[in-house]
N, C-alpha and C positions, 0 to 999 in steps of 0.2 A: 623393605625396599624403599628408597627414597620416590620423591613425587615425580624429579625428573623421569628415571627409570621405569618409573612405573606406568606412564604415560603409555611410551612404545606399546604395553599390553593391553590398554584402553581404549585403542581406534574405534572397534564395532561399538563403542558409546557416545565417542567424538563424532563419530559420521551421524549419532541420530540427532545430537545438539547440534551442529552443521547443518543437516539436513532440514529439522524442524525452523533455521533463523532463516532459510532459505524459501521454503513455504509458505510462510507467514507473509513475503512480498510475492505469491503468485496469483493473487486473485486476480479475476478478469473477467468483466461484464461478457464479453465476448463468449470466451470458453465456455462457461459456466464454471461446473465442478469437475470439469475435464482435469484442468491444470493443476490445481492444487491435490489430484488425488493423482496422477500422474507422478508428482513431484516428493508425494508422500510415500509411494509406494515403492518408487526408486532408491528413498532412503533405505528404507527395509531393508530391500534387495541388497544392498551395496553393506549396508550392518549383518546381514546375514550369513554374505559371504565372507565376510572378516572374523568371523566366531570359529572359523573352521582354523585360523590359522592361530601360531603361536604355539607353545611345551603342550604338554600335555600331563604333564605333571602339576601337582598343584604350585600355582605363584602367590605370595602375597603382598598384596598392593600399598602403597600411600602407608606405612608405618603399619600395615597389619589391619589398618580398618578395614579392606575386602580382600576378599580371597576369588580368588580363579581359579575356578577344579571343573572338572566334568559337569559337575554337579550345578556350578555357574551356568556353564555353557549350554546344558540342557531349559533352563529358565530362560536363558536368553533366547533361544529359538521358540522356545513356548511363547515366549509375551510378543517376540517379533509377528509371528506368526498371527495369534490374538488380533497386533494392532492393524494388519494388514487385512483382515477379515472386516473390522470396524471400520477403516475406512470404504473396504466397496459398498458395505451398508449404510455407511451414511452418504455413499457416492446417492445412491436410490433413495435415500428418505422422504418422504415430503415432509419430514417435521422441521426441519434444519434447511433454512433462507438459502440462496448461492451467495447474498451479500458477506455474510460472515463465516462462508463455508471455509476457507481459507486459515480463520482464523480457530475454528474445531479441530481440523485435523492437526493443528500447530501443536494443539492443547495435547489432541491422543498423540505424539510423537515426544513431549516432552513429559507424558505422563508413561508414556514405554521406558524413557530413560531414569524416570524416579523407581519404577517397578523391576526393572534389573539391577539397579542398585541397592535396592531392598533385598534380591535373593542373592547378592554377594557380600552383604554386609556381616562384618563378623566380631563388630567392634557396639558395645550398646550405642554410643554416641551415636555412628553410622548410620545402624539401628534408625533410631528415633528420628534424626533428620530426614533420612530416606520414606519414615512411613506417614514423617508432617510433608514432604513435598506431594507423594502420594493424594494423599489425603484432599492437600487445599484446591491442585489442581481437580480430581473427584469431584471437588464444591462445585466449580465452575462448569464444569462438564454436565454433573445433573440440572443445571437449570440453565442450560443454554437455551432453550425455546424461551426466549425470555415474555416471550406477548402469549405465552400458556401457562396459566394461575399453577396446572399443577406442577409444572415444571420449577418454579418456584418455590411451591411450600417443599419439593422434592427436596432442591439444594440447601431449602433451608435447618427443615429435620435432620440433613445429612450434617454439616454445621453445626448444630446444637447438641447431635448426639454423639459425632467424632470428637469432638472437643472435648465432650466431658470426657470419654475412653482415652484419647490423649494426654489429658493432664494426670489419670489414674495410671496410667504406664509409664508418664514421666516419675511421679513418686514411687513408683516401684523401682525404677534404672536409679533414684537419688538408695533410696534404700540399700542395693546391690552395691551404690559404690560407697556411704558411708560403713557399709562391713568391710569391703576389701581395699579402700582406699584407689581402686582401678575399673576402668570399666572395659579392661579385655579379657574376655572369658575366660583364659587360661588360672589369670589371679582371684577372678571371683570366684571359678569353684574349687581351687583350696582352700577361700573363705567358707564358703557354705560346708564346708565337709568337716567342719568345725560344731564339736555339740553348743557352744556358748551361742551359733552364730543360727541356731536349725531352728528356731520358731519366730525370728525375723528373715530369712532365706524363705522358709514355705508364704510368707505373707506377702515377698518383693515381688514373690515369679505369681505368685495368685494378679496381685497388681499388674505384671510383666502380662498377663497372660489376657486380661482383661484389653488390651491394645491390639493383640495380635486376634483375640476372637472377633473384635469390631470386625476387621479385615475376614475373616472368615466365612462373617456371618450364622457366632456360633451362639446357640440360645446361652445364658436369657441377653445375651448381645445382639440379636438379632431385630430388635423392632422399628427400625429402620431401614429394611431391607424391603417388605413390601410396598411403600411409600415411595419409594426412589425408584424404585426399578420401575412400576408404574406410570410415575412422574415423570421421570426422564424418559429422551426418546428411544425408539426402538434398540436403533445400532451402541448405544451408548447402556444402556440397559444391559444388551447382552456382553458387552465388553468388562462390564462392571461383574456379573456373575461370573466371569471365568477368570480374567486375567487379572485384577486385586484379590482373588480369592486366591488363585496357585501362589501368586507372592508371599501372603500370609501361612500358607504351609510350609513355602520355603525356608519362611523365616521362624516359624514355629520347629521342622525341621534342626536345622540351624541351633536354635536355645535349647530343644532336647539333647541333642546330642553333645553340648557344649555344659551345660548347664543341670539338667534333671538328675545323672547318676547321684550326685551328692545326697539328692534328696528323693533316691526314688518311688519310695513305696510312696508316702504322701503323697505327691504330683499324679501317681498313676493312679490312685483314686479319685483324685478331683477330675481329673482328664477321663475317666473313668463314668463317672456321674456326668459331666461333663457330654458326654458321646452320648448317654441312652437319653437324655434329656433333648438332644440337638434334634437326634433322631424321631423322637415321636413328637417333638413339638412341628417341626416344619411338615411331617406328611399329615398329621391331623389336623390342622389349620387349611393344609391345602385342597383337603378335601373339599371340605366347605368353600370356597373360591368359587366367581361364577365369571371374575374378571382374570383373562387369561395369563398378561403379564403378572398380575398379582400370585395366581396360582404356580405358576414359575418362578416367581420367588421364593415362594414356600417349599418348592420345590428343592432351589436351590441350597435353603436351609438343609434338608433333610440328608442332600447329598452332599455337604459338610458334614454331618454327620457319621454317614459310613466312611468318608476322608479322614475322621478323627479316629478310627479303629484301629490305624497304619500307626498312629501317633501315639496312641495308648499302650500298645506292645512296645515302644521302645527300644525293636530290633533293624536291624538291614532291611529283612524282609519287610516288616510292616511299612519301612519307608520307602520300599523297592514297592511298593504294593501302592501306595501314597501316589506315585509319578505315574505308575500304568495306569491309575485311575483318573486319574487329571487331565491325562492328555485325551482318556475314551468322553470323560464328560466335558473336555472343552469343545472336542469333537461335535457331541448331541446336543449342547445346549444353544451353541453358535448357530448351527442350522437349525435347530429348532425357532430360534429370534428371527433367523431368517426367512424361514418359512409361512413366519408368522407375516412379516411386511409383506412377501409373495401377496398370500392370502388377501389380504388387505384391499377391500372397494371401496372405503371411503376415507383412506389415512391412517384407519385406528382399526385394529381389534380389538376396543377393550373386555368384551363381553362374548359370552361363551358362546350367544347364541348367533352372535357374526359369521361363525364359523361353518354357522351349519349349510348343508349343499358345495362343502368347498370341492370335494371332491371330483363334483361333476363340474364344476366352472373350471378351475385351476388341477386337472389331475394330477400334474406333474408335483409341485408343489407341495397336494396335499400327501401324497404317496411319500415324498422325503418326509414333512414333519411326523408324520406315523412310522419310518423308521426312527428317526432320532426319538420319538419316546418311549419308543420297544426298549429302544438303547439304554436309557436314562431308568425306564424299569430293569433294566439286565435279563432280556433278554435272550439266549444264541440265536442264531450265531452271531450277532454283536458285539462292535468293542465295548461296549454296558457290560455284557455277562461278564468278559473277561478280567475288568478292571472290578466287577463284586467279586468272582470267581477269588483273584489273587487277594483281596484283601480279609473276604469270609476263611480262605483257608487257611491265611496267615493268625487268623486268631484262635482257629483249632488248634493249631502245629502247637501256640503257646500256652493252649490251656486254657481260653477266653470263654467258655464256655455259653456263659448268662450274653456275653457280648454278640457272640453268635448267631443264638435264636434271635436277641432281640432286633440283630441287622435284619434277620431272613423276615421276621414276624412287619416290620416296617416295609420293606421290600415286594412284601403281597399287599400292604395299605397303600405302597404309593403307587404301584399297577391300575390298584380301580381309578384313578382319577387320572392316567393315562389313557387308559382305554375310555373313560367319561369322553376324552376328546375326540380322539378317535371316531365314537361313536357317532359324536356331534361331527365331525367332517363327511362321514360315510352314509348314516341313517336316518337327518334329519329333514327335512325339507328348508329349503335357503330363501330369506326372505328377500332374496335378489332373482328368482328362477326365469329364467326368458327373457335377461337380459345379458349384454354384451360383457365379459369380463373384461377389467382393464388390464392391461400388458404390462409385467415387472421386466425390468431391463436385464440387459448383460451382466453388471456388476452382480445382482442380487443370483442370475442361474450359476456366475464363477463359483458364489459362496456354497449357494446347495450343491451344486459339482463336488468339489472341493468336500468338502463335509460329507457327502454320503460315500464319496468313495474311500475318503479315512476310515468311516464307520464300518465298511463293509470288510474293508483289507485288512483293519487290525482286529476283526471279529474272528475274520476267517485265517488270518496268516499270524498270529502274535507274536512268534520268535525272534523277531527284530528286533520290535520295543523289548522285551523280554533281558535280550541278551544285553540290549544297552543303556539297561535301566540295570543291570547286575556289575555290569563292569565300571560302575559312578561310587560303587562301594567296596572295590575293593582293589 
């Protein structure tokens, strides 16, 4: 389909680029951060409602570099949804000025539009440009507290070690297209399905895959994960664990199904190795954690991990299992960041022992973030159990066996250090006791709102997501 044409189909992107040039002029000493999260969240709204319309059949866009399927349009409600939670959190931050609040939320609106461009991309080129706009905005976002050191070395780590994983997935996509002369997937893999072409094909997508684990935060790609998530502010932290993570499934998604049959056995062992390595490294690390956003990070390792189990099967299910699990831990871990700023008496929770007495200061609060990590452990009736439930048994059905145990065997490692917080919110004595709590606003109770009743409805009612994560595949 040509550009003109293609356009018409591309409104719900044009409204966020629209909406983010719009933004960017709504600062106002007066307002505060009324207006520019007003003005932000409008956009959403108005992109959101635009994703509903159009074929429903798949279209492809701009010469074939994206595609529009269900499967689009599910990412897009995902990441809108994402950015719309980030802004009320950073509506409440105290880490993030009102002078340049205006200008963050620009960033998360232009950084929504690089990230559903990423889960429609279907073309390498697309690809790669989609995961460097990604990316550099990323830069800018981690170390926007620019007068906080760690904020800084945050963006910086994030810079030094995206770049190297960048230029390693660039030479993988030059690879892919010196074998096939092409870089749309259809021609590449009748090149790789070529014996002359199979031990440069297993080395492009090794390199290929090295770009997309950055994004995942999948070991040994991961070591700038706790650094940043850390360093950067809260609301930005948690946007960073949820919403560049789904992208990178999408787009991992995406190259398997497009890409891997050629060469399957290979890939599903790397990806294989790949997954029990993800898995024990982010919950044994996290254990040891005494800093909370830190331990969240590792966290969030670990549940890439059981996200790479969807990806390793190489079937529907495992990628139908892939999305119900995404949307239950975008669900948990968003109000878990949230919960966390709730909590918060002096700006910061870095440290595990901040937490303790939260229960009786903030009950409300603390009671959400102790569901979101029941959740995040899997446990029922939560949308956690449900989204391990589908991906544990999608690895039986195929015979996964060694994969299995080792999900469940991780699954009881990262419990204890759930319930470590837990404990610390419920059983400890607060080094705050007898004094006044301070009062988290409207935006921050929308997002626990929000968040725990996702968690609760799709624990308890799944057959929606269910159904509509089954009809994206076939």
């Amino acid at each position: 389909m040509s550009t003109l044409q293609s356009l018409s189909f591309f409104k719900s992107e044009m409204i966020l680029l629209l909406g983010a040039c719009v933004t960017l002029f709504t600062e106002s000493p007066r307002m505060g951060k009324m207006l520019p999260s007003a003005a932000a969240l409008a956009t959403l709204a108005a992109s959101a409602v635009l994703c509903f319309t159009g074929p429903q059949e798949p279209v492809f866009l701009f010469q074939n570099f994206y595609t529009l399927d269900g499967f689009t349009r599910f990412f897009r409600i995902f990441m809108l949804a994402a950015t719309a939670a980030a802004v009320l959190m950073a509506a409440s931050s105290k880490a993030l000025s009102v002078n340049l609040f205006a200008e963050h939320v620009t960033l998360l609106l232009f950084l929504c539009f690089g990230l559903v461009l990423m889960t429609a991309s279907t073309n390498l080129l697309s690809i790669f440009l989609s995961v460097e706009l990604v990316s550099i905005l990323s830069y800018l976002l981690a170390g926007f507290s620019y007068r906080d050191i760690r904020s800084k070395e945050a963006s910086l780590k994030y810079l030094l070690f995206g770049s190297f994983c960048s230029a390693i997935m660039l030479y993988g996509i030059s690879l892919l297209f010196g074998l096939s002369g092409s870089l749309n997937f259809s021609e590449i893999q009748q090149a790789l399905a070529l014996p002359e072409n199979r031990t440069a094909g297993i080395a492009a997508l090794v390199f290929l895959l090295t770009g997309i684990g950055f994004k995942i935060s999948m070991a040994p790609f991961h070591f700038w994960a706790p650094d940043v998530y850390e360093g950067a502010p809260a609301p930005t932290a948690a946007f960073f664990t949820v919403a560049p993570k789904a992208a990178g499934f999408a787009l991992l998604i995406r190259v398997a199904t497009a890409l891997f049959p050629a060469l399957n056995e290979v890939v599903v062992h790397i990806l294989y190795t790949l997954c029990i390595l993800t898995m024990f490294t982010g919950n044994i690390l996290a254990m040891a954690q005494t800093q909370v956003k830190r331990l969240l990070a590792y966290s969030s390792v670990a549940q890439a991990g059981y996200l790479l189990i969807g990806a390793v099967l190489l079937t529907e299910q495992g990628f139908r299992a892939i999305l119900v699990y995404l949307t239950a831990y975008a669900l948990a871990n968003l109000g878990a960041f949230t919960a966390l700023m709730a909590l918060s008496e002096r700006g910061t929770n870095d440290h595990l022992d901040d937490l303790a007495g939260g229960a009786r200061r903030k009950p409300f609060a603390a009671a959400c973030f102790a569901i979101f990590l029941l959740s995040l452990a899997g446990l029922p009736p939560l949308a956690g159990f449900i989204g391990k439930f589908e991906l544990f048994s999608a690895a039986l059905r195929e015979g996964a066996v060694l994969l299995f145990f080792a999900a469940v065997i991780n699954s009881l490692i990262g419990a204890f250090y759930y319930f470590k917080i837990i404990k610390t919110l419920y059983f400890s004595e607060g080094l705050t006791e007898g004094s006044e709590p301070s009062p988290y606003g409207i935006p921050l109770k929308t997002v626990l709102v929000l968040t725990l009743t996702g968690t609760l409805v799709l624990g308890l009612w799944p057959s929606a997501l269910l159904q509509f994560t089954e009809r994206l595949f076939y």
